[in-house]
C-alpha positions as CSV (number, residue, x, y, z in Angstrom):
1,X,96.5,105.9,-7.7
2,X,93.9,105.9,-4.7
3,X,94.4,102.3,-3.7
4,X,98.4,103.8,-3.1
5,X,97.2,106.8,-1.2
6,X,95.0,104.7,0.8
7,X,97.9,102.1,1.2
8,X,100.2,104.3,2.3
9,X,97.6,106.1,4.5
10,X,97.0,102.9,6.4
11,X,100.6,102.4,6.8
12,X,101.1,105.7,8.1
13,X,98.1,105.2,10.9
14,X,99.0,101.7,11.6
15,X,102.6,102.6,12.2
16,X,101.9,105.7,14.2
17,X,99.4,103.6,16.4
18,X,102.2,100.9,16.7
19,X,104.3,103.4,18.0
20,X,102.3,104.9,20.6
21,X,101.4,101.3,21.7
22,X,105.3,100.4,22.4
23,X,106.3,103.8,23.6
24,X,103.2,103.7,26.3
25,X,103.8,99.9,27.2
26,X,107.8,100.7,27.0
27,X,107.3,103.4,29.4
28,X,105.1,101.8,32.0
29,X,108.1,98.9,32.4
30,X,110.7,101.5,32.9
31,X,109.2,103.3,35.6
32,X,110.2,103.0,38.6
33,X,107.9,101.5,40.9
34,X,106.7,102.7,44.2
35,X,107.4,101.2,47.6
36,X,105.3,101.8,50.7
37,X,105.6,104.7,52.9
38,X,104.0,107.1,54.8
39,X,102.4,109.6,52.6
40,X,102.4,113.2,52.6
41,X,98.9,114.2,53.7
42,X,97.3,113.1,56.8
43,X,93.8,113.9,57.5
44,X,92.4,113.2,61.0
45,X,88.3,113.5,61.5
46,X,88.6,114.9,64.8
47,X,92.1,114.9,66.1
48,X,93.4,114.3,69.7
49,X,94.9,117.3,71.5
50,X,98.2,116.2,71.9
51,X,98.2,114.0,68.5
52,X,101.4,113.7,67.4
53,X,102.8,112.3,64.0
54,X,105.6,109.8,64.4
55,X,108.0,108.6,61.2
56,X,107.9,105.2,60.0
57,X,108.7,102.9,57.0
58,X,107.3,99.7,55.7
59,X,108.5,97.5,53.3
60,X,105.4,96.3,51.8
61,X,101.6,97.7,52.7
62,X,99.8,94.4,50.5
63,X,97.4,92.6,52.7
64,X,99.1,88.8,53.6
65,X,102.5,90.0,52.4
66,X,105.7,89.6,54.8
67,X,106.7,93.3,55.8
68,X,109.6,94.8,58.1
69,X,108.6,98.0,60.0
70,X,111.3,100.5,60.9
71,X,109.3,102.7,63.8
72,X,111.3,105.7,63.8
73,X,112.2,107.5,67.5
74,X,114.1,110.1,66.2
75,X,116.4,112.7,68.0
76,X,113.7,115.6,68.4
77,X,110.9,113.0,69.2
78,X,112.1,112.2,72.6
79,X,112.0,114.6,75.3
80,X,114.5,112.9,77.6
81,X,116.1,109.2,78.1
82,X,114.0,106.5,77.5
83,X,113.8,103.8,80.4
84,X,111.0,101.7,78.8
85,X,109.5,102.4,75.5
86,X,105.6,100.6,75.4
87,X,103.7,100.4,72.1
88,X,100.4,100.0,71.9
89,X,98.7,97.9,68.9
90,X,94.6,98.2,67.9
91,X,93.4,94.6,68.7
92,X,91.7,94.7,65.2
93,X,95.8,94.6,63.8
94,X,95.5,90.7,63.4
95,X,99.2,89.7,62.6
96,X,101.4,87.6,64.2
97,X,103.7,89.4,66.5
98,X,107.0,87.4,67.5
99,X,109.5,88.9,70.2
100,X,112.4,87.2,68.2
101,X,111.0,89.0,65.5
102,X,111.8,92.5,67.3
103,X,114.8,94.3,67.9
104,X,115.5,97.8,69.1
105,X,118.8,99.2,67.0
106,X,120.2,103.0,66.3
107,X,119.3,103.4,62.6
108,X,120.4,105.4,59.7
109,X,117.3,106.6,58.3
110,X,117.0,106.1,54.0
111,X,116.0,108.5,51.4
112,X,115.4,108.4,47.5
113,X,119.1,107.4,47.1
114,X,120.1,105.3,50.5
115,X,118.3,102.3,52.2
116,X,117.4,102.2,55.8
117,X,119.1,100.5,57.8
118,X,120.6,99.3,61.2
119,X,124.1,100.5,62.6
120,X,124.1,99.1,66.1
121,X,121.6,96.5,67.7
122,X,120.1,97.6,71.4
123,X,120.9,94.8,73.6
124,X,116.9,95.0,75.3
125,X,114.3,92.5,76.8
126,X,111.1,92.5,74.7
127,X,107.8,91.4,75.5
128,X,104.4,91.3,73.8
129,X,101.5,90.4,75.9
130,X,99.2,87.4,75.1
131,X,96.4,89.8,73.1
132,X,99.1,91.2,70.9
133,X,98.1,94.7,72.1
134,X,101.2,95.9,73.9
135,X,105.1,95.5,73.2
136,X,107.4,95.8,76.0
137,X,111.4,96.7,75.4
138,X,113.7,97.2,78.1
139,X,116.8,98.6,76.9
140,X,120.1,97.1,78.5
141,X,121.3,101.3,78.7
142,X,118.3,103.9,78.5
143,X,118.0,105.3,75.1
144,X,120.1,108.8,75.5
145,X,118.0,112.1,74.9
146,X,120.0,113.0,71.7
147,X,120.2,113.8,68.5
148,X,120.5,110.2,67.1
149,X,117.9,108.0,65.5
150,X,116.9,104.8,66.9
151,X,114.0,102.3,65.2
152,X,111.9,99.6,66.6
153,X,111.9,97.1,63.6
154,X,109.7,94.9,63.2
155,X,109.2,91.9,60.5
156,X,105.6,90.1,60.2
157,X,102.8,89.4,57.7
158,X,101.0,92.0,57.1
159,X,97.3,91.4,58.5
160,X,94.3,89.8,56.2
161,X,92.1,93.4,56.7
162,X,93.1,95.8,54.9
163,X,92.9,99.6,57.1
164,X,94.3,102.3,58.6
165,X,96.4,101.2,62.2
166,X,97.1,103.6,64.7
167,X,100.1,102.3,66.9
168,X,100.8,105.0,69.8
169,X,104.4,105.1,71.1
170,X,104.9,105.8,75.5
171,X,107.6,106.4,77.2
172,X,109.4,105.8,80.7
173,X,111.7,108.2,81.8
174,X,115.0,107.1,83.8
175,X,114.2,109.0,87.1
176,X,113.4,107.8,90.2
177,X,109.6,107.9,90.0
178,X,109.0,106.5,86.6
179,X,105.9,108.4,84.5
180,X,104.9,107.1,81.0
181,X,104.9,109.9,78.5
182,X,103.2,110.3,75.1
183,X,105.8,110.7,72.7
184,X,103.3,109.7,69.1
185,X,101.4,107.5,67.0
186,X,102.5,105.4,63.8
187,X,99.4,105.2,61.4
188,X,100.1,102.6,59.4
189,X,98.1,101.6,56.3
190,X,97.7,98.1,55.0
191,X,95.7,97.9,51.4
């Protein structure tokens, strides 16, 4: 009589264990996973007067991985038309940066439910200087002070440091005496 209590008492444990074990392992397969993006809390040590956050996506944020980046110029982050858009990249960002791998194009910007993506290519001259540091683009038309979106995309491998990049966005305007503005920063983060 004790050995079948005992039986059955392993039987019980051993099949509730089991359980647990495929339930926890069953679980962690059907979750979704996670893609990079920007997250939702920022914290600057001493922030810049003037700092301002600009939208971005990345497809992956893994050290030596190929990754496209969608910099985001959206409708209220421009102040007027956009002549010559300049972005400035830390020289510690060591990645290869291509100008065929650049385009400027209005975009529909993605959610939980809808990808990003590009409507309609910019017809623009880019360049990027010989230290990587600055990327030119000349739009064909200025870039119209509107409520549409409009992304720099971008597709590289991902640098071999891992860190937190600051890219800052500036602006030409279409008058007749042509001032750069500051319209943001990208911080992007490679782990």
């Amino acid at each position: 009589m004790y050995k079948k209590k005992l039986l059955s008492a392993v039987k019980k444990s051993f099949f509730i264990g089991f359980s647990a074990f495929l339930f926890g392992t069953g679980s962690y397969i059907l979750a979704p996973k996670t893609s990079a993006s920007p997250g939702f809390f920022e914290y600057q040590w001493d922030p810049e007067p003037g700092y301002k956050r600009l939208k971005y996506y990345q497809s992956s944020s893994k050290r030596n991985e190929r990754s496209t980046y969608y910099f985001f110029l959206r409708g209220n982050d421009r102040k007027e038309d956009i002549k010559k858009l300049t972005i400035a990249i830390p020289d510690y960002f060591e990645a290869r940066i291509k100008t065929k791998k650049l385009n400027l194009c209005k975009v529909k910007v993605g959610g939980y439910t809808t990808r990003t993506r590009c409507l309609e290519n910019i017809p623009s001259l880019i360049e990027v200087n010989d230290k990587q540091t600055i990327i030119d683009i000349f739009p064909e038309k200025p870039i119209p002070f509107n409520k549409d979106n409009y992304a720099v995309v971008m597709k590289i491998f991902n640098p071999r440091k891992r860190g937190m990049f600051q890219f800052r966005a500036l602006s030409q305007n279409a008058d007749e005496i042509p001032i750069s503005t500051y319209l943001g920063t990208w911080n992007i983060d490679v782990q």
